[in-house]
N, C-alpha and C positions, 0 to 999 in steps of 0.2 A: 195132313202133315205139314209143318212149316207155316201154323196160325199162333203161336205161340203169343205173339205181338198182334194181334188183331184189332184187341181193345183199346192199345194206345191212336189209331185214327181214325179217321171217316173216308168216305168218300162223297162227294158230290159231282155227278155227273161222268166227267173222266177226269178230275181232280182231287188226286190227294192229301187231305186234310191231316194235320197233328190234334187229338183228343186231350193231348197234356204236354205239359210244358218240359220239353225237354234239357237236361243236365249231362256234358258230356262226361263229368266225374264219379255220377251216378251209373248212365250205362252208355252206350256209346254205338249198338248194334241193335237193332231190331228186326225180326220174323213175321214178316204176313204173308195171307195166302190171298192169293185174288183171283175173281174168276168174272171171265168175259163171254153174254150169252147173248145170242144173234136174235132172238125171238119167235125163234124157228126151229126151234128144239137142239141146235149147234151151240156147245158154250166150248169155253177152256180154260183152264185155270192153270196160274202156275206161282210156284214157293217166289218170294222178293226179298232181300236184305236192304233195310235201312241206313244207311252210316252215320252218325250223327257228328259234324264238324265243329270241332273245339276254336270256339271263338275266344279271343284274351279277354282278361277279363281283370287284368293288372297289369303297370308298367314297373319296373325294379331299375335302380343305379347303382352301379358297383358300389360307388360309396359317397356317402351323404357329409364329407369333411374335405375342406380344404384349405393348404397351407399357403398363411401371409403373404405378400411380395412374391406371387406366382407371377412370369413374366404374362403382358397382355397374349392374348392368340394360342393361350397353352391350353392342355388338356383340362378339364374338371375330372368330369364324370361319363362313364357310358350309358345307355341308355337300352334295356332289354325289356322283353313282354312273357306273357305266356303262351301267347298263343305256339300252337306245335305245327302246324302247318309251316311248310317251305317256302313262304312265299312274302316277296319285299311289307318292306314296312316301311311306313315315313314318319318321324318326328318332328312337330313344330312345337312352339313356342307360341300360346293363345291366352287371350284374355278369359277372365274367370276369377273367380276364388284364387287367389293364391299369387296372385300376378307381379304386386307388386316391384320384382327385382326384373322382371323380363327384360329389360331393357338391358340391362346387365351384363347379357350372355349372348349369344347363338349359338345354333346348331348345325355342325355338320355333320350330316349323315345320324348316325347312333351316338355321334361326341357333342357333350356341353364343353363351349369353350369362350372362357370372360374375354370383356371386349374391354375394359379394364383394368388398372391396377386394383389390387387386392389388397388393404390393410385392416388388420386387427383391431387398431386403434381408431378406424372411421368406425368401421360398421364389423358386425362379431357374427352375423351372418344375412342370407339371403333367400327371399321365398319366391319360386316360379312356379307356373302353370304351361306343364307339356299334354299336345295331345298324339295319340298313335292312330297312323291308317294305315289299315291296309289294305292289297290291292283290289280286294273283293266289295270297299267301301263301309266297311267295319270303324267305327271308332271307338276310341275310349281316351277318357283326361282323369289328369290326377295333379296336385300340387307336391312339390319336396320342400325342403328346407335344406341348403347348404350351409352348413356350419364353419365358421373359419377358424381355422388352429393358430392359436396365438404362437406367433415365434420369437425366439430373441433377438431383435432386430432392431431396436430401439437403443442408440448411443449414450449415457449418462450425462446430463446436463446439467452445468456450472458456469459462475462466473469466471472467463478464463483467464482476469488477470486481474490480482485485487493486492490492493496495499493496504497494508496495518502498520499501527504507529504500536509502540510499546515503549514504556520507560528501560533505560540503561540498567543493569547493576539485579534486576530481577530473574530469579532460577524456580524449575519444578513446580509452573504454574502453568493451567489453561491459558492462553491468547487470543486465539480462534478456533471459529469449528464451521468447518467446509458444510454450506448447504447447496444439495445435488436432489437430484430427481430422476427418474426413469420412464420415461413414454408406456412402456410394456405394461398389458392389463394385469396379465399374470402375475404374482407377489413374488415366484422366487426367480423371477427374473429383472427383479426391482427389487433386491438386497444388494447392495453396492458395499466394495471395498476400497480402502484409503490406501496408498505409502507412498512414500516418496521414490523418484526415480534412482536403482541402485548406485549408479552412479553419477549422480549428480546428488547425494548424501549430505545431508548438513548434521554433523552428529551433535549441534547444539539445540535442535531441534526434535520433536516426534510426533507423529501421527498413530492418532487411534486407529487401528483398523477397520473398525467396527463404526464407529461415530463419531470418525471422520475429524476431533479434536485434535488442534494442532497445540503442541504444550513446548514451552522452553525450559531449556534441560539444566541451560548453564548459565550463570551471571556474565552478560557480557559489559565491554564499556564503548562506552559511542567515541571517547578517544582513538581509540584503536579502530574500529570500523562499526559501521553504521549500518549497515543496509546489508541484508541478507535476503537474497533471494532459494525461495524454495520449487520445488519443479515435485507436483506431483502426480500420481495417476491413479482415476478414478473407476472402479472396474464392475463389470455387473456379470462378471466369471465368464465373459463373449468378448461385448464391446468394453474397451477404454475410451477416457478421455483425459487428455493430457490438462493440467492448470499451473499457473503460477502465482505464487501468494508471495511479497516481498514486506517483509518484516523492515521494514525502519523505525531504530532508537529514538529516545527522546533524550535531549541533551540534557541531565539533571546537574545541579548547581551540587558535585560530588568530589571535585578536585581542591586541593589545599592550594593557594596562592603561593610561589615559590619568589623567595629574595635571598640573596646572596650577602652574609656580614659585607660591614664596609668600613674600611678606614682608611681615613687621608691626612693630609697634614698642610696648611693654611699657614701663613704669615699672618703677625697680629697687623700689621697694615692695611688691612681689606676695608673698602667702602662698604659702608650699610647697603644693602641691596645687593649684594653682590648674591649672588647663584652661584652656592656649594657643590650641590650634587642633584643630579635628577634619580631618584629610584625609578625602579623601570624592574616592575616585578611577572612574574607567568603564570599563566593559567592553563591549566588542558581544557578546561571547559572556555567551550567556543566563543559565548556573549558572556563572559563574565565582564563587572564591569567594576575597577580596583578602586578604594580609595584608600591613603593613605592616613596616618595619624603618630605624632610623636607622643612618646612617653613622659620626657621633661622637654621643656622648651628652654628650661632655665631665666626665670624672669623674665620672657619675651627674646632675649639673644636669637632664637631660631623661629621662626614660620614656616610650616610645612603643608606646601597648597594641598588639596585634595586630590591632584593629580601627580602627587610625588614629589614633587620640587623643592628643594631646601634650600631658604633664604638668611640670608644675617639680616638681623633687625637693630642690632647693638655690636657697638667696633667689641676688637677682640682685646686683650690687654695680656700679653704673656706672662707679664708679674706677676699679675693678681692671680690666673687660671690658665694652666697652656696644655690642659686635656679636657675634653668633655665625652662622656660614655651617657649615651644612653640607646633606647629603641623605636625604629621603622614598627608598624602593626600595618598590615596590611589587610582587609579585608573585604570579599568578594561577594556581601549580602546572606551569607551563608557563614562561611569559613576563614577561619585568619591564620593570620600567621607574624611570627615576632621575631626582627632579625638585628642585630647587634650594630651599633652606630658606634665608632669610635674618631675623634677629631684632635689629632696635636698640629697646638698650635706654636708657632715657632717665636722668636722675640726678632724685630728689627730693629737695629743700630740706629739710635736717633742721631748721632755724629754727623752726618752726612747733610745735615740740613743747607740748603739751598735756598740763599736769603738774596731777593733785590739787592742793591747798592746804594738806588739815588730815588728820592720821595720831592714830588713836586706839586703840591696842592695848590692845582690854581681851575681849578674846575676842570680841566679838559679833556677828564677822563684818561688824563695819562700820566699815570706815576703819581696818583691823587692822594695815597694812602702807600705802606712800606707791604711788599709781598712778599713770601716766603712761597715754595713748589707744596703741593700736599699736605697742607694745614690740618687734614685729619689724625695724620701721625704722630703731631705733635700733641695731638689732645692733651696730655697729662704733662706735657712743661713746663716748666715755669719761664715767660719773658718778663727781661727788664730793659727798656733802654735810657740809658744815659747822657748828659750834656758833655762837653768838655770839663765842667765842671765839677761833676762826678752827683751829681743829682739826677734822681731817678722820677724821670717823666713820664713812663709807662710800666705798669706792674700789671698781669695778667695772667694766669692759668688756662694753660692751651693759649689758642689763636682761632678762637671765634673773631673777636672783635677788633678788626685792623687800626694798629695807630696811624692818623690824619695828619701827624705833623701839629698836630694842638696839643697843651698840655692845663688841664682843667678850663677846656673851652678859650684859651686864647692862643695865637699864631706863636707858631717859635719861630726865631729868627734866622736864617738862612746860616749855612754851617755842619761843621760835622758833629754827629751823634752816634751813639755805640750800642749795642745788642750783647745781653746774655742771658742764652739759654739755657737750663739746667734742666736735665732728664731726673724722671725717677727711682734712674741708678746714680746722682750725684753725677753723672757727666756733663761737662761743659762747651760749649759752642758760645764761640764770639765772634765780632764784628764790626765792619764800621758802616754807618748809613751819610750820604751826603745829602741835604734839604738843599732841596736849589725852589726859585719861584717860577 
């Protein structure tokens, strides 16, 4: 009774032999009968149970994943066996197959815990090689793979401060388009969204939300302001990241040159040369740069520099003409503009002529010749002067050329002589001159 299991051992001597390979999953208890005989005709026999002890035969981790940016010294993974006996286990950390990451971790106790940071974006996982003892001198090794869960931890990256030039006066066109990126391996944590910060709003502008196109909405003018700054945020539905994109105008040659009619009123007495009027026109564009041009100049009468200026180049004569109408043009390389010129000119009283008295030709440069104040006024009179005698020794139109006290190149003789002036209204102006030597 109680041989049931005979077959599975031997005996040699007083040592108990196994005859086959024991499986504690297959049976786990064994029946022999054994008998002890003195050689002396005394034996004894008695029934034995075998137990057969479940050695491990695998190590298990709770779980073979762990999450990015776990702080250093944190938990991983636990570390369990099979075996079913109650009795200590130790886990190390060995070389072998599988090693590569060991550096990576330690162990305490039954805990894998990283001795570094953890990112996604270095490395996507890790392979170790752990062995189990236990107290009985048992071991067994096996390699894992810790796999790392990608998180959304990665900020969106852009240029965070970028200026663009754009022309003035343009609407309801692309300008820019925000280029951004996302660290994250994962795709849907690298779809990124665009807008503008609510309340920092530019509503002449918009942002695509999708691809990130910054478009302008409305015609601006760089007159009025230039420089538009945009504030936007870039979002990967976790992290944001703030930018600024500053839009500045381009100054385009788009404004009309502004001048204002002009009319004044001049005596025909003015010297040639003389400076009428400076034009002095505006621009809203910034470097514009003006020049001017007249419409009639009227046979040279007027010069009009390039920088506006209005010159008399020929006396005025009220008789003949005592208005002149015509036009300033102004233009800025682009644009012009045409503004009304009006000139009344007034008549002066030739009456008032202011004649020397005493003519004394003797070279010295004093009272050599007869003078009158303003000889230009008189352009158009007629002089005569006379002897006592009533013979006319000088005859002239205007007072270009001074009489010397000669009459057809020889001296006249000391005495008085007389002046008459006749204007080209028949007015008359007389006189006396005294020749002294």
């Amino acid at each position: 009774d109680g041989d049931t299991d005979n077959s599975a051992f031997t005996i040699s001597g007083d040592t108990l032999k196994n005859a086959i390979r024991f499986d504690f999953e297959t049976k786990n208890l064994y029946s022999i009968r054994v008998k002890s005989d003195d050689n002396f005709g005394g034996y004894f026999e008695k029934l034995l149970n075998v137990r057969i002890i479940d050695y491990f035969e695998d190590i298990n981790i709770s779980n073979d994943t762990v999450s990015e940016n776990l702080n250093i010294d944190s938990l991983v993974t636990f570390f369990s066996n099979t075996d079913t006996l109650n009795i200590p286990h130790t886990y190390t950390l060995v070389a072998g197959e599988g090693d590569t990451d060991n550096a990576f971790f330690k162990i305490n106790a039954d805990s894998l815990i990283n001795r570094y940071d953890i990112d996604y974006e270095t490395k996507t996982s890790y392979s170790i090689r752990v062995e189990v003892n236990d107290s009985l001198g048992w071991t067994f090794q096996k390699s894992f793979t810790i796999n790392v869960v990608d998180e959304n931890d990665e900020i969106p990256q852009a240029v965070a401060d970028t200026t663009i030039f754009i022309d003035e006066n343009i609407s309801n066109q692309a300008v820019y388009t925000i280029i951004a990126s996302d660290a994250d391996f994962s795709p849907e944590f690298r779809v990124l969204t665009y807008a503008q910060i609510d309340t920092l709003t530019d509503a002449n502008f918009s942002v695509n939300p999708v691809s990130g196109v910054v478009s302008i909405l409305n015609p601006l003018d760089y007159e009025r302001k230039n420089e538009f700054p945009l504030y936007i945020l870039i979002s990967d539905n976790l992290n944001v990241t703030p930018i600024k994109i500053t839009v500045k105008l381009n100054d385009l040659n788009d404004e009309i040159p502004v001048l204002r009619d002009t009319t004044l009123t001049v005596k025909d007495n003015l010297e040639t040369e003389t400076e009428l009027v400076q034009f002095a026109a505006t621009d809203r564009d910034a470097d514009s740069e003006l020049t001017y041009t007249l419409s009639d100049d009227f046979n040279g009468t007027f010069e009009l520099t390039a920088d506006g200026l209005l010159i008399l180049k020929n006396y005025f004569d009220a008789d003949i003409k005592n208005i002149y109408e015509f036009s300033v043009i102004v233009n800025d390389g682009v644009n012009q503009t045409q503004n009304s010129v009006i000139i009344n000119v007034e008549y002066v009283s030739k009456i008032n002529l202011v004649a020397h008295k005493i003519i004394s030709p003797n070279a010295d440069n004093i009272c050599d010749a007869w003078e009158i104040d303003e000889p230009h006024i008189y352009r158009d009179c007629d002089f005569k002067i006379f002897n006592t005698s009533g013979e006319v020794i000088f005859d002239q139109k205007g007072y270009s050329t001074k009489w010397d006290g000669t009459y057809n190149g020889r001296e006249l003789p000391i005495g008085a002589y007389y002046f008459l002036m006749t204007t080209p209204r028949g007015e008359h102006v007389t006189g006396s001159i005294t020749l002294i030597k």
